[in-house]
Structure formats: C-alpha cells, structure tokens
C-alpha positions as CSV (number, residue, x, y, z in Angstrom):
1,X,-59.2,-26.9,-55.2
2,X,-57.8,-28.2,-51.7
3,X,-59.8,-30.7,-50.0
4,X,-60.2,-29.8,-46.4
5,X,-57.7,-32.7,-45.6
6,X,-54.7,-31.2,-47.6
7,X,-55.5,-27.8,-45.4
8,X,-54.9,-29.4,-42.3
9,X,-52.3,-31.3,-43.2
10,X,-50.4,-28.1,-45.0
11,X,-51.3,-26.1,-41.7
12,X,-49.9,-29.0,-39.4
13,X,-46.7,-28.7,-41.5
14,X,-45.8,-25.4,-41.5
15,X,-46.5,-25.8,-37.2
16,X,-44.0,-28.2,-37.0
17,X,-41.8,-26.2,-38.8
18,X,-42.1,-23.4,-36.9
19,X,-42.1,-25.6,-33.6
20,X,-38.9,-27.0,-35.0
21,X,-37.6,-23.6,-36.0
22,X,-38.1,-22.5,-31.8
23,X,-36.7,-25.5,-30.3
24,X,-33.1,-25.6,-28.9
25,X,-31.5,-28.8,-27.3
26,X,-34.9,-29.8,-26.3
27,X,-36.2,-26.8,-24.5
28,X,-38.1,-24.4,-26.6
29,X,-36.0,-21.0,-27.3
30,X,-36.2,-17.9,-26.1
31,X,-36.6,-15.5,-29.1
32,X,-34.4,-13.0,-27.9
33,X,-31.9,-12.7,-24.9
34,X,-30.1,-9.8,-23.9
35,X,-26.6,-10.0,-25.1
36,X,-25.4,-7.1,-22.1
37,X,-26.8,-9.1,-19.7
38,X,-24.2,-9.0,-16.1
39,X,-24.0,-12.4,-15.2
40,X,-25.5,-15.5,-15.9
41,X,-27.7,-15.4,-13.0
42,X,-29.8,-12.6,-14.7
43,X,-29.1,-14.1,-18.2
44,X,-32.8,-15.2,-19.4
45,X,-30.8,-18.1,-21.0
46,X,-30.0,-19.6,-17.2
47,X,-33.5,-20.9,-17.2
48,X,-32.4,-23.9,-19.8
49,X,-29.3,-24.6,-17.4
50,X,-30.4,-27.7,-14.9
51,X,-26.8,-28.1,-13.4
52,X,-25.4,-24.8,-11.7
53,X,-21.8,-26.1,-11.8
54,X,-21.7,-27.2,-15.4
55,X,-19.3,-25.6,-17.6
56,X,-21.2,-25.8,-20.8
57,X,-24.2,-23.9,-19.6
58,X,-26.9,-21.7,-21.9
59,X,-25.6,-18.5,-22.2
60,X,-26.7,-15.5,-24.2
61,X,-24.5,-15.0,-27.1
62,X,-23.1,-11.7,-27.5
63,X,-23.4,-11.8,-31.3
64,X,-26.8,-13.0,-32.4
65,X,-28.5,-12.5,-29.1
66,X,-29.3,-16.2,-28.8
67,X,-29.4,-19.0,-25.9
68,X,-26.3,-21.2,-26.9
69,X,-24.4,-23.5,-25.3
70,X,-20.5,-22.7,-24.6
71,X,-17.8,-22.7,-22.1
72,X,-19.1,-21.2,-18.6
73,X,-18.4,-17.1,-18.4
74,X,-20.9,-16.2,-15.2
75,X,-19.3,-12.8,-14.8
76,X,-19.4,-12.0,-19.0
77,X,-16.0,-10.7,-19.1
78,X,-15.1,-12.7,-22.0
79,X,-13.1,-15.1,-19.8
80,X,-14.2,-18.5,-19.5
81,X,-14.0,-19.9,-15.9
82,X,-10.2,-21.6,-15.3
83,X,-12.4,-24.8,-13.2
84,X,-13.8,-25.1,-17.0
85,X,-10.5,-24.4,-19.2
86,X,-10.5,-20.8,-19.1
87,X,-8.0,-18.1,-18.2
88,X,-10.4,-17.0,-15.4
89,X,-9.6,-17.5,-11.7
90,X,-12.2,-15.5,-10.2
91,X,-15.5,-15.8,-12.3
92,X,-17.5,-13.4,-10.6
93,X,-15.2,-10.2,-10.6
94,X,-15.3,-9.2,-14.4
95,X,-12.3,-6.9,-13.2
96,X,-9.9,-10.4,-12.7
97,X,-9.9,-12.2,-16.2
98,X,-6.8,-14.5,-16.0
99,X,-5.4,-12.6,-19.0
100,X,-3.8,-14.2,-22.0
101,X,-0.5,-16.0,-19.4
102,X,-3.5,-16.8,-17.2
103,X,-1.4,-15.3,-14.4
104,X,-4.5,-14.2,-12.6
105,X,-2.6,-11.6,-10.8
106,X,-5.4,-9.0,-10.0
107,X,-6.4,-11.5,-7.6
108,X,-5.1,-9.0,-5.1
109,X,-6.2,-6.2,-6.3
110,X,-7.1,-4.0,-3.6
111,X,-4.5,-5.9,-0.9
112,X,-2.0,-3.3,0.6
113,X,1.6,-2.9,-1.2
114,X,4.4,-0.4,-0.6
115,X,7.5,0.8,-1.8
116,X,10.8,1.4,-0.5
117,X,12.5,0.5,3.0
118,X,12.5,1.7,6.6
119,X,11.8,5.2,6.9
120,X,11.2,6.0,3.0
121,X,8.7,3.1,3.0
122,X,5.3,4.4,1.8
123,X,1.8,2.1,1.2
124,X,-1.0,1.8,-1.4
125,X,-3.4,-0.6,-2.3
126,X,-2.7,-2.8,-5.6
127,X,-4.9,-2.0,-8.8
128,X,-5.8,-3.9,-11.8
129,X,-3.8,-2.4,-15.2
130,X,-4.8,-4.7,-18.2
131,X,-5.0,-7.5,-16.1
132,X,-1.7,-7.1,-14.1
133,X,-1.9,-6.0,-10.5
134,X,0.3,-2.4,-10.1
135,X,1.0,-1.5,-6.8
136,X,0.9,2.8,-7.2
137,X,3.5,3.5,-4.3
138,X,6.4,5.2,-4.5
139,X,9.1,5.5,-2.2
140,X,9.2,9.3,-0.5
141,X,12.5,10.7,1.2
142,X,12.7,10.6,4.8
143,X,11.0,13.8,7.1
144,X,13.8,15.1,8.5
145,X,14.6,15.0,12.5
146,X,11.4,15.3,14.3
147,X,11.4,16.5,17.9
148,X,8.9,13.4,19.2
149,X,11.5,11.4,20.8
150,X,11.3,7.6,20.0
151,X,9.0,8.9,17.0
152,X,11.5,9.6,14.0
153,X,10.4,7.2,11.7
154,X,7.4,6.9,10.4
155,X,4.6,4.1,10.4
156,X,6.0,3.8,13.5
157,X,8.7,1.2,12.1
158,X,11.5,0.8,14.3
159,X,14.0,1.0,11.6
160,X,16.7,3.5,12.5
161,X,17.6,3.6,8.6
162,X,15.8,6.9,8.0
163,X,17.8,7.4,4.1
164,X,17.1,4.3,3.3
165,X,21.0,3.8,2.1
166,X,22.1,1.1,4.5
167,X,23.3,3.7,7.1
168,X,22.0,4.8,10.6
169,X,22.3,8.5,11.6
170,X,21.9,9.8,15.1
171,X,22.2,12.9,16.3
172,X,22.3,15.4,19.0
173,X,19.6,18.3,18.1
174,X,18.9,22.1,19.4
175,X,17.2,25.2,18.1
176,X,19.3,28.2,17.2
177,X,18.2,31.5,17.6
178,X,16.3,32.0,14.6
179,X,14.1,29.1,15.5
180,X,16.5,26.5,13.0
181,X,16.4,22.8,14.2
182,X,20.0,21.7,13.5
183,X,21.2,18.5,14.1
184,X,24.6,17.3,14.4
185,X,26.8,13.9,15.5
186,X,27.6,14.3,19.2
187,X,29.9,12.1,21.5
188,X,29.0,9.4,24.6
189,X,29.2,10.7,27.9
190,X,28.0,7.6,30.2
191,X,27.7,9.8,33.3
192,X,24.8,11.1,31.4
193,X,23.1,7.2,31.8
194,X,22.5,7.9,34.9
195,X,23.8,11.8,36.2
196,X,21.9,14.7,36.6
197,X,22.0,16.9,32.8
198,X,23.0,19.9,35.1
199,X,25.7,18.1,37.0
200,X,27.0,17.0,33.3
201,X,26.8,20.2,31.7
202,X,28.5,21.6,34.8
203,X,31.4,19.6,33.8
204,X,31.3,20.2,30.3
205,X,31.7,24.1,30.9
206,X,34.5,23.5,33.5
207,X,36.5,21.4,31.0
208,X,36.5,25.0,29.1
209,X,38.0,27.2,32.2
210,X,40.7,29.6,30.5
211,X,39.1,29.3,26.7
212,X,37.1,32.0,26.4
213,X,36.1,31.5,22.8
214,X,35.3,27.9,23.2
215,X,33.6,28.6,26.3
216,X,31.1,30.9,24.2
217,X,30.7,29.1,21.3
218,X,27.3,30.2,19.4
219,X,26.2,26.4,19.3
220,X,26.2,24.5,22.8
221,X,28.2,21.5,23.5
222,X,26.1,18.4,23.5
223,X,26.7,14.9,24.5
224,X,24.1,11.3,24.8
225,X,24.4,8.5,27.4
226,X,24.8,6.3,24.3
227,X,25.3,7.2,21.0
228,X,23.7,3.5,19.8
229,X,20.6,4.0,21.0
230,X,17.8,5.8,19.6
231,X,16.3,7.8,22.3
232,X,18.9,8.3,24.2
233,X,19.3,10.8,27.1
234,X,21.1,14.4,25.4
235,X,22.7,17.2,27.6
236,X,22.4,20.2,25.8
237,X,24.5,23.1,27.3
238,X,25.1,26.3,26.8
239,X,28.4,28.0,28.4
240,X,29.3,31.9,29.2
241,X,32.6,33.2,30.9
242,X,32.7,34.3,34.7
243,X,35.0,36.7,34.2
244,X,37.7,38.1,31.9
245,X,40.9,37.5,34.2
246,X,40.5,34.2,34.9
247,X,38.0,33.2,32.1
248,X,36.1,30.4,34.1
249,X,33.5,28.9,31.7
250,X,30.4,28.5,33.9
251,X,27.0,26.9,33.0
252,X,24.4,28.9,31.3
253,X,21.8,26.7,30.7
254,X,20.9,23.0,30.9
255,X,18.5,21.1,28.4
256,X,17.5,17.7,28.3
257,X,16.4,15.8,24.9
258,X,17.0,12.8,23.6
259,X,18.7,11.1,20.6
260,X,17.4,11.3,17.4
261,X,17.8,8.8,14.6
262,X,17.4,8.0,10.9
C-alpha cells in the first residue's frame, strides 16, 4: 500500500508531464489551431509571436493543426514571404505567390494592358493565370469611315493608321442613293483651303462643258484642300448638263465634309 507521500509525488509527476506535454518554445500551447485560418493576424497561433516582422513566426500548421514555428506566410498561400527567402512578393494578396521562377508577375494584376496599334488597339485589365499575369485583349479591326470628322479613330488616338499595316488611308466620302457610305481617294484642290465649296464645285462642273457623260456621272467629283491632313476641307459636287446642244455641265449641288482617315 502507497504511503500518502508516494501519491503526491506520483500525482506531481504525471503534472509535469502533462505540463511538459503543453508547452511549446516556452509559451504554453494551444491545443488546437485552425489550420484554414486567412492570415496570420487571425491565426490563434499569432499570440506566441512577440516580433511582428520576424520571419520565423508561430503559425498554424496546415497538417497537424499545431502552433509551429516556420518561415513567415501571413497571407497562407503557401508562399513564404521573399523579405524572408520566399518566392512571395506581395504577402498579403494570396492571389500573387512569386511562383516557382519567383517572377512575381501578378504584381500588376488588375493594371490596364492592350493589344494591337493605332486604330485596332483595344484595352483590358491584366489577370492572374497560375501565377503569370495575361493581359485578355485582343486586337479588333478598325470601324470603318465614320462621319464625325476629326473622330475616325478610336480612343481618341491620333493615329491616322486605322489597319494597323503601316499605311495611312484618306479619303473623300458621300452617300449614294441607297443610303451606302462609300469612300474613295480624291485629289488636292488648294483653292478649296481657302475658296468658297460652291465657287470650287462651280469650277469642277465647268471643267466638264461638252462631256455629257462625265458631266453626269452617278458618283460626284470630289476634291480636299490637302490630301495629308486628316480633317481636311472636302467639296463634294454633283454635276447635270444645261442643255443638249452645247452640253454645258453646270452645278447641281454643293456639299461640304471633311477628310477622313485610317
């Protein structure tokens, strides 16, 4: 039969061994911690941590559930922190790991890209794909001529390369009968710079005096005051003959517009 003594010192030994059994670096353990825990600022384990910028800080361990020390993942993606050795440059996005090159290029996930030039260009934001940052843009084709003058291309870039192939192409534009936009090359008339579109039209028709089938042409004659600028002034004139001895070509009709480009 135990003596009274050997009970309490039996019982003080299987408290120390459970005492010993709870401790951890000196702080006593936390039985359990919650391995899906978001961050280590709501890991239970962060309550053994003294230094906020250490790099070996108590974190709970995603297999036994336990407070451990190892390298510093605040954001739990798996990534330790680069400042510690780790692959991760931004250790409170779980989205931006660092990958296994340690690239780090999600960093601008969510910065604007594009795709293409001048008038085919088109934007997007970047995304993150395994870790690599994918801009999701695609080049489009060109509208084609739009009536806004000075407003062709757009994002309002001031390219005039509207195909994106190297090229600029202006034009002279009108709308047939059918309600068709059709645009076509046209030549430089400088009187046009600073001349009154009537007074140049006028002229146009004239030139046509004695050529009836030129003079009525389906499509009208069209010149710019410079066929290098975007924007420039367009006479658009339609012709009809006086008179079928003579055939004078006389003015019709006088439109102003103004050079498109792409």
């Amino acid at each position: 039969m135990q003596s009274a003594s050997h009970r309490a010192l039996a019982w003080i030994g299987v408290a120390t061994g459970l005492l010993v059994g709870a401790c951890s670096a000196g702080n006593y353990e936390i039985t359990d911690c919650d391995a899906a825990t978001a961050n280590l600022t709501t890991d239970v384990c962060n309550k053994f941590n003294t230094d906020p910028n250490s790099c070996m800080p108590y974190q709970c361990d995603r297999t036994t559930s336990r407070c451990i020390q190892v390298a510093r993942d605040w954001d739990r993606d798996g990534y330790p922190d680069s400042r510690c050795g780790g692959m991760d440059c931004d250790d409170r996005d779980p989205k931006i790991t660092g990958g296994a090159d340690g690239a780090c290029s999600c960093k601008i996930a969510g910065t604007t890209c594009s795709a293409g030039q001048g008038a085919c260009k088109r934007f997007a934001s970047y995304n993150c794909q395994n870790n690599v940052a994918v801009c999701p843009a695609l080049a489009a084709q060109p509208d084609d001529w739009r009536a806004t003058p000075y407003g062709d291309a757009p994002n309002s870039y001031s390219s005039e390369d509207w195909s994106c192939d190297g090229n600029v192409e202006r034009a002279c534009c009108y709308v047939n009968t059918n309600g068709t936009r059709i645009c076509q090359p046209c030549t430089q008339q400088a009187s046009l710079c600073t001349g009154d579109v009537t007074a140049v039209c006028t002229s146009l028709c004239s030139a046509m005096n004695g050529n009836a089938t030129a003079c009525q042409a389906a499509a009208p004659k069209m010149v710019t005051c410079n066929t290098g600028i975007c924007g420039s002034r367009v006479a658009i004139c339609y012709c009809t003959v006086g008179n079928f001895l003579t055939n004078p070509c006389n003015l019709q009709k006088a439109t102003e517009d103004k050079l498109h480009c792409r």
